[in-house]
N, C-alpha and C positions, 0 to 999 in steps of 0.2 A: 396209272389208275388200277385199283386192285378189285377183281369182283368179287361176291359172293354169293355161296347158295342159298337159299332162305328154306325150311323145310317146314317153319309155322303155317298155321293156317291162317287165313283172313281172319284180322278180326280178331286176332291174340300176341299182346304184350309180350315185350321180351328185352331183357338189357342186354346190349351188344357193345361191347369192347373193344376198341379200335384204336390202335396207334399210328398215329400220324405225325412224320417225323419233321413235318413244314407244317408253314404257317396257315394255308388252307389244303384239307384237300378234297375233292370227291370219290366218293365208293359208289362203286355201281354195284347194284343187289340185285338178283338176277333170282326168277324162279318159275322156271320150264324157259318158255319163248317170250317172257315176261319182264319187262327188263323197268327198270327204275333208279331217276337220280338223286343224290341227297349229299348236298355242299354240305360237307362240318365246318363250324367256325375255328379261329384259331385255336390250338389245342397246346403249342409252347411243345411240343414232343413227349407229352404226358399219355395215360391211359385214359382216356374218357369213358365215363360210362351212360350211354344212352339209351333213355327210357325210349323204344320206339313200337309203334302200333299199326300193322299193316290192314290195310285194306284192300278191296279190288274191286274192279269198275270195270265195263265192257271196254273197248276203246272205238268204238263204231266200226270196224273192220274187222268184224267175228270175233278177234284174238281177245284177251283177257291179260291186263296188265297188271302191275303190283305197283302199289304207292306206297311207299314209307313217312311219315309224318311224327314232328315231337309229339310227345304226351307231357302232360304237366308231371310236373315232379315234385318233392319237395329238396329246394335248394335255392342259395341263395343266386345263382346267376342262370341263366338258359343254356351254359354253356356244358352242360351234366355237373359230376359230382365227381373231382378227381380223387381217384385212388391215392391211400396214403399208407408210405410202411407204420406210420405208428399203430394204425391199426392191428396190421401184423405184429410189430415188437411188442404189444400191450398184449395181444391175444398168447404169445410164445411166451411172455415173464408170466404170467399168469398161471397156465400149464408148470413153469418149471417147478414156481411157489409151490402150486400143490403137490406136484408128486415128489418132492423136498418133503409137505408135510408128510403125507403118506408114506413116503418111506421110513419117517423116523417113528410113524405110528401117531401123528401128531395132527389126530383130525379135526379139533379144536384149530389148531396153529392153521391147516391150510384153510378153514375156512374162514377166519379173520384174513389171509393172507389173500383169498379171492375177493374178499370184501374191501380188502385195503388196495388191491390193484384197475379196480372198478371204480374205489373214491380219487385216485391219481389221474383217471382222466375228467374228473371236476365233470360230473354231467349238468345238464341245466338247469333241467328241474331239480335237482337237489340246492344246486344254488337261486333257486325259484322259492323253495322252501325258505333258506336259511336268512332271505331280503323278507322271509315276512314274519316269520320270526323272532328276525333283529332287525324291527326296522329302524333302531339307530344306527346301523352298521349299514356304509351303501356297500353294496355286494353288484349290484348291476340295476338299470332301468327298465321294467315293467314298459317296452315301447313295441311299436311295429313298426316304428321310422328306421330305414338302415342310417345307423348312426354309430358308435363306438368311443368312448373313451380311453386314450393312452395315457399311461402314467410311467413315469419312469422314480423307481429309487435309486437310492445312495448318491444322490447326483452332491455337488459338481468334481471333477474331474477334470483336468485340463485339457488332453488329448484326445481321453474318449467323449466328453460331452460337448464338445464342437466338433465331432464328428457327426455327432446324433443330431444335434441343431441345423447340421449342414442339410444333412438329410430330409428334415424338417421341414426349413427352408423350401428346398429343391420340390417338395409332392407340396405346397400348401398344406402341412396337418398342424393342428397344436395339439401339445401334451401339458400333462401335469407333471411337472418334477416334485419329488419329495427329497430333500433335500436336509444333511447332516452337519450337523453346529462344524463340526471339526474340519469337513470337506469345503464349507464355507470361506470358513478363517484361512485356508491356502488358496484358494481360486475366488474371490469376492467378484471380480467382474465378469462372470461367466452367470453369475446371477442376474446381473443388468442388463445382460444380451437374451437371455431366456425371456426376463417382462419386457423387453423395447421389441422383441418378435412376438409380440403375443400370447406368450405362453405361460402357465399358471406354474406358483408355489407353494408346496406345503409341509408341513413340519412332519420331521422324522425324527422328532429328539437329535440330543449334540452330538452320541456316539453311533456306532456299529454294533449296536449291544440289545440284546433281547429285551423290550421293554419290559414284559410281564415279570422278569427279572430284579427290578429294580424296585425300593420301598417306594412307599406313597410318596413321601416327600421329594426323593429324589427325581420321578418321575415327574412331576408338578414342577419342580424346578428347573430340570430340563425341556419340559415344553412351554414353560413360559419365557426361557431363555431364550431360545431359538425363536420364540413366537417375535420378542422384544425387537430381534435382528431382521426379519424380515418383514416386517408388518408392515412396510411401505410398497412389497410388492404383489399383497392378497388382493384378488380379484373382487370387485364390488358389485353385490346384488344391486341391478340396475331397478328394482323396486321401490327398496327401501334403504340405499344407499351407502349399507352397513358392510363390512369385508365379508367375506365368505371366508375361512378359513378349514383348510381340511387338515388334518392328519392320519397320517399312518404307522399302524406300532410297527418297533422294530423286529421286524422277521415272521412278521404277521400273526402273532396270538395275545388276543386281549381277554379281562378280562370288566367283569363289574366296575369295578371301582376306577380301573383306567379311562372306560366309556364315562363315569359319573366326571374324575377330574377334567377332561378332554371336556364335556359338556359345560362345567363352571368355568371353563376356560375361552368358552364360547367355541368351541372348534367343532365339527363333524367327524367322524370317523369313516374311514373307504380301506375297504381291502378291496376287492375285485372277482370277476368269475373268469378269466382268463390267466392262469399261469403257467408257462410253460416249462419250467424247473429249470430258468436259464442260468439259474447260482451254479448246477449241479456239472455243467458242459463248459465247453474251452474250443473253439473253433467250430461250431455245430448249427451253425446259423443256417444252414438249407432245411438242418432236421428241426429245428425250434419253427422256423418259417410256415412249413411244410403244417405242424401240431395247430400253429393259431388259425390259416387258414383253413382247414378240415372242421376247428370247433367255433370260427368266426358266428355270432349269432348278434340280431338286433338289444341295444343295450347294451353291451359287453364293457365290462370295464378293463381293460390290457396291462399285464402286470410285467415291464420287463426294469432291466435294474444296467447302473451305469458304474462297473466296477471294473479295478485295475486286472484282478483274476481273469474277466473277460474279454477284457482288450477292446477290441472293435466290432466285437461280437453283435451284438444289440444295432448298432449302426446299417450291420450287415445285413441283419433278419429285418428290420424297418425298410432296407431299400429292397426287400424283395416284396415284403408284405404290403406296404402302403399302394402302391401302383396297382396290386391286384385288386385290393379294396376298394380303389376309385374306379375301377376298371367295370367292377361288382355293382357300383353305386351306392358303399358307405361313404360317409363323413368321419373324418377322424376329427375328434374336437377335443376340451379339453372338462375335467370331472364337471365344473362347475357351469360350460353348457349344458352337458346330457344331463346336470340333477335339475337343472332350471328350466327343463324341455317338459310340455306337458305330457303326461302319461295315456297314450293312445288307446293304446288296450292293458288292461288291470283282469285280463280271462286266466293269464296264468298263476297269478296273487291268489286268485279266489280260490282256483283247485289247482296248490301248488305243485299235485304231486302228478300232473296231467303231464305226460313226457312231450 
């Protein structure tokens, strides 16, 4: 048991930081002949940071005791708000960008460069803006229900996508795969084990190749191609009993005319507000883990991807993240629950730019 002094006064907030290297522990907070206890939940060996709010009460024997009690917070679990390096590493690339610019005299440069280090952690409300802006692009759910959409690209993959299904399996969650003509045609039944588990498909064009890149025609041809081949395993609006079909561009940049063919094509279009630049890493799955849980929010659509470059990567960050998240009280389901879920709150639609 570790004590400590308290030197606040009654009656004033203060975030205290406490590492506890087990699974429960108690700190005794002590201030004069004051003494008070306060069980932390389990904390996994992390930094927690707890809002607490002292008080003080006689205790009927003249002396004057201190009580420590939560405060609300804003976070998704009561458990505080784990510290995270990306914080730091985002905060220190940021600094480097500028004084890069600045020393080359290049004050334009760092401040696009601070502007661009800001837009790399994807904040909310900006992706609150850009769902209503485009609302033929999902971007994420307008909800208050903790809920979350995974999607995985470039699937299928022999090794690494039954790894990821195992995993799947193992927490109860469904995903949506997005899924390419070519990665198809070598793994075809890894497709069939994705819809007989529950789990949704949608088109990513035939190749690995930049949609916005490709002519009208070609574009049009490979989403109807791929559409052709899987269209026995699109999920059906249980309404009006028609497929649901989603796509996503290749490497995530569309434009006009892509959203217009994708639309006569009948498909929806989904990029997401969660990415954690898992293309970018190669064994980094504590630090990708670490990124989604810190920017976890109600609605979220989860963008991670199922490539040879990564290996087991994605598998790895889903068996750390999925357990936290149920632990949290999300649902992980798949695009075409959360767009089909009614819209609880529409406060952040209104005043998009409300942080």
């Amino acid at each position: 048991m570790e004590a400590l002094r308290l030197s606040s006064y009654p009656g004033k907030k203060l975030n205290l930081s406490v590492f506890a290297p087990v699974c429960e522990t108690e700190i005794k907070y002590s201030s004069g002949r004051a003494v008070a206890h306060h069980r932390l939940p389990a904390c996994k060996a992390m930094f927690i940071r707890y809002p607490l709010k002292i008080t003080e009460r006689g205790a009927g024997d003249g002396r004057r005791r201190v009580y420590l009690r939560m405060v609300s917070a804003k976070s998704d679990t009561s458990k505080g708000t784990v510290s995270n390096p990306v914080r730091a590493l985002s905060f220190i690339a940021a600094v480097s960008v500028v004084a890069y610019g600045f020393y080359y005299h290049q004050i334009l440069t760092s401040g696009l460069s601070v502007a661009t280090a800001y837009l790399l952690l994807q904040p909310t409300w900006i992706t609150r803006c850009l769902q209503k802006l485009i609302p033929k692009v999902l971007f994420l759910k307008p909800t208050e229900d903790k809920v979350v959409a995974l999607t995985i690209d470039d699937a299928p993959h022999q090794n690494i996508t039954s790894q990821i299904l195992d995993v799947l399996l193992e927490f109860d969650c469904k995903a949506t795969f997005f899924v390419i003509g070519e990665n198809l045609d070598n793994n075809p039944g890894l497709v069939d084990r994705m819809h007989n588990e529950g789990h949704e498909v949608g088109n990513h064009t035939m190749r690995d190749f930049p949609s916005w890149r490709l002519s009208h025609k070609e574009f049009g041809d490979e989403l109807r191609e791929l559409g052709r081949r899987i269209e026995q395993f699109f999920t059906k609006d249980p309404t009006t009993g028609k497929p649901i079909k989603w796509f996503r561009p290749g490497h995530g940049f569309f434009t006009k005319d892509m959203i217009a063919e994708a639309e006569a094509q009948e498909y929806r279009v989904a990029l997401g507000s969660l990415f954690p630049y898992d293309t970018l890493f190669k064994g980094q799955s504590w630090l990708l883990s670490k990124y989604l849980l810190w920017r976890i929010h109600p609605g979220a659509v989860i963008v991670l991807h199922d490539r040879e470059p990564q290996k087991d990567q994605t598998a790895k960050v889903l068996r750390k993240v999925l357990p936290e998240l149920k632990d949290r009280g999300y649902a992980v389901v798949t695009l075409s629950d959360l767009y089909l879920r009614p819209s609880v709150s529409k406060r952040a639609l209104v005043n998009c730019c409300n942080i």
